[in-house]
C-alpha positions as CSV (number, residue, x, y, z in Angstrom):
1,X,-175.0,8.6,-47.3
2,X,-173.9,11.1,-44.1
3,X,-173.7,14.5,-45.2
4,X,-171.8,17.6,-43.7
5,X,-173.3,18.3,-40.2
6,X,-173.2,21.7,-41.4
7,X,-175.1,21.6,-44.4
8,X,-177.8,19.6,-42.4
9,X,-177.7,22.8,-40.0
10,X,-177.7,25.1,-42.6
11,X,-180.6,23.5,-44.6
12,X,-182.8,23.4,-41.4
13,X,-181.8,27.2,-40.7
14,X,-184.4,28.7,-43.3
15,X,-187.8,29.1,-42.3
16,X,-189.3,28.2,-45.3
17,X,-187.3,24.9,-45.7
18,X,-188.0,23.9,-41.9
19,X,-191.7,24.5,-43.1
20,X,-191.3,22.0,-45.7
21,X,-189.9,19.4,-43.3
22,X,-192.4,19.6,-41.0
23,X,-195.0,19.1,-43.6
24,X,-193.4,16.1,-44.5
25,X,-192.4,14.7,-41.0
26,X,-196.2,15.0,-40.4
27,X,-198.0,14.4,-43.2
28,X,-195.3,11.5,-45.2
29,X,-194.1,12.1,-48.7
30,X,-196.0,14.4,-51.2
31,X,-195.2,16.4,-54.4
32,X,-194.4,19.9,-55.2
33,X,-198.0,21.2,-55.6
34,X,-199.0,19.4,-52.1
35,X,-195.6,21.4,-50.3
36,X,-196.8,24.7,-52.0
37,X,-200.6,24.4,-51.2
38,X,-201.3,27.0,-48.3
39,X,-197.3,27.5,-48.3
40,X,-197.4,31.7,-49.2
41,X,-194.6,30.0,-51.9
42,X,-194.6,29.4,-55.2
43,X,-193.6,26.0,-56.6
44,X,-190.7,27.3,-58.3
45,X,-189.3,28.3,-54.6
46,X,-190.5,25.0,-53.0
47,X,-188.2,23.1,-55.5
48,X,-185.4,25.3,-55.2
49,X,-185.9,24.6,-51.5
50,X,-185.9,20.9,-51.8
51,X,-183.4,20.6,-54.2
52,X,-181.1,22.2,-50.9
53,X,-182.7,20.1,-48.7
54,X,-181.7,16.8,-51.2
55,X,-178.2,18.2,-51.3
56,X,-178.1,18.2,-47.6
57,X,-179.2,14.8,-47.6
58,X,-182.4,15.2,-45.9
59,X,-185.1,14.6,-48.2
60,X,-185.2,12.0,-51.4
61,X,-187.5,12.5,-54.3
62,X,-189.1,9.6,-56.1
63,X,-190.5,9.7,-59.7
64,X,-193.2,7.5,-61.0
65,X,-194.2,9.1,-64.5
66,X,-195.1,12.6,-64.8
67,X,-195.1,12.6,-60.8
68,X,-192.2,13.9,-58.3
69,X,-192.8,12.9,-54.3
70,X,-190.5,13.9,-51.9
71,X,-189.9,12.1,-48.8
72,X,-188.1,12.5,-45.9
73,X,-184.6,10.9,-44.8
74,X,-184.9,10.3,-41.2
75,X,-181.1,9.4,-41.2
76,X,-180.2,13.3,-41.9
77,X,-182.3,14.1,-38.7
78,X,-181.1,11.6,-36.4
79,X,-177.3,12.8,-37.3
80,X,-178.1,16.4,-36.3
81,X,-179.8,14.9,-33.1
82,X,-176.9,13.2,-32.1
83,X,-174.7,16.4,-32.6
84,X,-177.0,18.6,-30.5
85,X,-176.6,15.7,-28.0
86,X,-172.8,15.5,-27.9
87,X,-172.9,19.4,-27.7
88,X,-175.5,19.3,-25.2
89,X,-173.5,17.2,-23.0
90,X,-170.4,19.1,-23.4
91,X,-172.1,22.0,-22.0
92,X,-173.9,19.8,-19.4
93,X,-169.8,18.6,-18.2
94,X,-168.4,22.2,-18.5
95,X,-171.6,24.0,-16.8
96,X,-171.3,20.8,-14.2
97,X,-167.1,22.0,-13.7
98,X,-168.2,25.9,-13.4
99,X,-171.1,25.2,-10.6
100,X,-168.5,23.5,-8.3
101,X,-165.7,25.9,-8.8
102,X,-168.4,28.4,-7.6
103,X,-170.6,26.5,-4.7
104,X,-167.0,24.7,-3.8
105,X,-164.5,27.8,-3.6
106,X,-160.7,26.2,-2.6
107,X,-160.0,26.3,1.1
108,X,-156.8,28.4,2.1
């Protein structure tokens, strides 16, 4: 499911929840205690934090009895990607248009 590019942008702009999804790009999915573990953050803040990142659409948790694991969506990532790419090469077109207005002044 594609979520708001903005909620993906928003989820990613705390510190703490950028944290978490680095943890879980580079280590795969793990549970709540795992996240918190050298984290400075209690477990009650890590959920609270995942539970945002869910709603943005960028991380999934799985139950299997008593145990949570959260992994991450790759899909929620590569849609943010893609916008920084179409905005990068909007910039890349209008910086392009601003260089040769100023190395190619109009004759006259």
């Amino acid at each position: 499911m594609s979520r708001s590019a903005s909620a993906v942008f928003a989820a990613l702009g705390d510190e703490t929840r950028l944290g978490i999804v680095t943890r879980l790009c580079r280590s795969g999915p793990a549970s709540i205690a795992a996240l918190t573990t050298d984290s400075g953050v209690t477990r009650q803040a890590v959920t609270k934090h995942l539970r945002l990142l869910e709603s943005a659409g960028l991380v999934k948790v799985t139950r299997s009895g008593r145990e949570s694991r959260w992994r991450l969506l790759p899909g929620g990532l590569a849609d943010a990607r893609a916008r920084l790419e179409r905005i990068s090469a909007q910039w890349d077109v209008a910086l392009d248009r601003l260089r040769s207005h100023v190395e190619d002044p109009p004759s006259g």
